[in-house]
C-alpha positions in Angstrom: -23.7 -8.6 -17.9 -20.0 -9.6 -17.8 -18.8 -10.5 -14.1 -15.4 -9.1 -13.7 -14.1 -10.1 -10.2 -12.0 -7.7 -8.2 -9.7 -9.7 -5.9 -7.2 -11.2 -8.9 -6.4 -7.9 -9.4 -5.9 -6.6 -5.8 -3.7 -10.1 -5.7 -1.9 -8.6 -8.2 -1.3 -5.2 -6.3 -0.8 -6.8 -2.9 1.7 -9.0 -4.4 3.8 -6.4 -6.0 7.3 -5.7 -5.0 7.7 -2.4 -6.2 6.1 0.3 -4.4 5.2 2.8 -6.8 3.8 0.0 -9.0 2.3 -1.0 -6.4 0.6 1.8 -5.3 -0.1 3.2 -9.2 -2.1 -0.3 -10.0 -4.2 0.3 -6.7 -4.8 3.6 -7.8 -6.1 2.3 -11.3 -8.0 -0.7 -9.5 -9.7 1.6 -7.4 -10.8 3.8 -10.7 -12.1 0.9 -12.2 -14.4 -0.3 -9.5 -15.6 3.0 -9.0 -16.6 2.9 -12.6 -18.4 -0.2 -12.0 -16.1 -2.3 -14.3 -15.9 -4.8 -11.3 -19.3 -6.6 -10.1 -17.9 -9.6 -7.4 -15.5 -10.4 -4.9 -14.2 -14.3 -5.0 -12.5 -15.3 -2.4 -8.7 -15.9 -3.4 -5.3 -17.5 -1.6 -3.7 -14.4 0.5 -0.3 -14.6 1.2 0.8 -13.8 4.8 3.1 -11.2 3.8 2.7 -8.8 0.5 5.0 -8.1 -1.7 8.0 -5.4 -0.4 10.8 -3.6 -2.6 14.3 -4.9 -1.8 14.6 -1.3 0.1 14.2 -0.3 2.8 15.9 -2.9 4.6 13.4 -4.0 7.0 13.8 -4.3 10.7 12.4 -5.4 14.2 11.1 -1.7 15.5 13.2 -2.2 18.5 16.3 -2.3 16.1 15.4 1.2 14.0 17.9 3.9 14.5 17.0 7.1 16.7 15.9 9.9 14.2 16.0 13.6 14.7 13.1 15.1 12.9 14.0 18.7 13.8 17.2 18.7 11.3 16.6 19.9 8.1 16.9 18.2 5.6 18.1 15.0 7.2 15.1 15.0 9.8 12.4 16.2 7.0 14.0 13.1 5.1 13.6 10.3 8.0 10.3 11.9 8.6 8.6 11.4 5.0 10.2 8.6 4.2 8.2 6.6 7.5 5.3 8.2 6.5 5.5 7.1 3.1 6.6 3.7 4.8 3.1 3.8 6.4 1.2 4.4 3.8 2.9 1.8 1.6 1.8 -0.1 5.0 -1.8 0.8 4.8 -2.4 -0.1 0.7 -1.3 -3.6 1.8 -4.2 -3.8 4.5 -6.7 -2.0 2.8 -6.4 -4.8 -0.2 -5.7 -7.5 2.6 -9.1 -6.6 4.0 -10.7 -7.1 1.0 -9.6 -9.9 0.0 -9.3 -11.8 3.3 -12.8 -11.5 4.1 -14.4 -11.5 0.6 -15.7 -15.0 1.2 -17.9 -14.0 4.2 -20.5 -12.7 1.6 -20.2 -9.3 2.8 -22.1 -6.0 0.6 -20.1 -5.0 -2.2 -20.6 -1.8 -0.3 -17.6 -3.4 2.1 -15.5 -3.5 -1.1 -16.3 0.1 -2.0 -15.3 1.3 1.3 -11.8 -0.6 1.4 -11.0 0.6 -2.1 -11.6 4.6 -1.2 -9.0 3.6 1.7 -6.3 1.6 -0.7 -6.8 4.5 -3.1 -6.4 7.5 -0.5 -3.2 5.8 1.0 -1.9 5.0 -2.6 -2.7 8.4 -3.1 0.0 9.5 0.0 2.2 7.4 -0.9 2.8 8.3 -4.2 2.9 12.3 -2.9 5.8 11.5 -0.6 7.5 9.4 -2.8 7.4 12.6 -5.5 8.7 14.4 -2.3 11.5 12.5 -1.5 12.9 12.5 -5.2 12.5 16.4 -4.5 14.7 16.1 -1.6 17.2 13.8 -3.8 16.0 11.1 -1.9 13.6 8.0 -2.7 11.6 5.5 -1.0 13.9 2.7 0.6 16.8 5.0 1.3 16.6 4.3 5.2 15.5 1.2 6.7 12.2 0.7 7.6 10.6 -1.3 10.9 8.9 -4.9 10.2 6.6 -4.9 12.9 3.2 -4.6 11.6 3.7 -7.7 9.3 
C-alpha cells in the first residue's frame, strides 16, 4: 500500500494567499481523502497565521466601519462579503485543526471529521464569492476584522 500523507497538502491550502485557490484546493483535498487516496497524518511546522489575499484590508474589530445591512444592495453586499469573510475564516481552522494536533496520534476518523468541516466552509465560501461577482462585487472589496487570528 502506498502511504500518502495528508497534512503537506492541507500546508499547502492553509498557506495559500488567494482565497478561491484556497478554498478550490481544500475542496479537492477533501475529495481525495474521502476517496481514500490519503492513509496518515504527520505532524508538520504550522505557521501562526495562514495565508490571506492582499484584500480585504484587515483590521482590529474595534476599528471596522458601522454597516447597514437593511440597504439594498450596499447592505446585502457588506453582509455576504463578512460571511464569506468567515467562512474563508473557518477553512483556515478546520485545516489548522488537523494539522496542529495530528501528532497526538488521534483516529484518522479525527481527520475525516475536520475535512467534511474545511470542505462544507470551502463549499460557502466559494457560493458567496459567486454571489458577490453577481452583485459586481468580489471578495476583499471591504475591509475585513483581524480578530480571530
Amino acid at each position: 500500500m502506498h502511504v500518502r500523507d495528508i497534512c503537506p497538502h492541507l500546508l499547502c491550502a492553509f498557506t495559500k494567499s488567494d482565497a478561491t485557490e484556497k478554498a478550490l484546493l481544500t475542496r479537492q483535498i477533501a475529495h481525495s481523502f474521502s476517496a481514500e487516496e490519503f492513509y496518515v497524518a504527520n505532524p508538520c511546522p504550522v505557521p501562526m497565521r495562514p495565508g490571506r489575499p492582499k484584500q480585504p484590508e484587515l483590521k482590529p474589530p474595534k476599528d471596522m466601519p458601522r454597516r447597514r445591512i437593511n440597504s439594498a444592495p450596499a447592505g446585502r453586499i457588506a453582509l455576504i462579503h463578512a460571511i464569506a469573510h468567515i467562512e474563508l475564516n473557518a477553512v483556515d481552522l478546520a485545516l489548522d485543526m488537523i494539522m496542529r494536533f495530528c501528532d497526538h496520534q488521534l483516529p484518522l476518523d479525527y481527520v475525516k471529521d475536520w475535512m467534511r468541516v474545511a470542505d462544507d466552509e470551502a463549499r460557502h465560501f466559494l457560493m458567496l464569492n459567486d454571489r458577490l461577482g453577481e452583485l459586481n462585487s468580489y471578495n476583499g472589496a471591504l475591509p475585513a476584522h483581524d480578530g480571530l487570528w
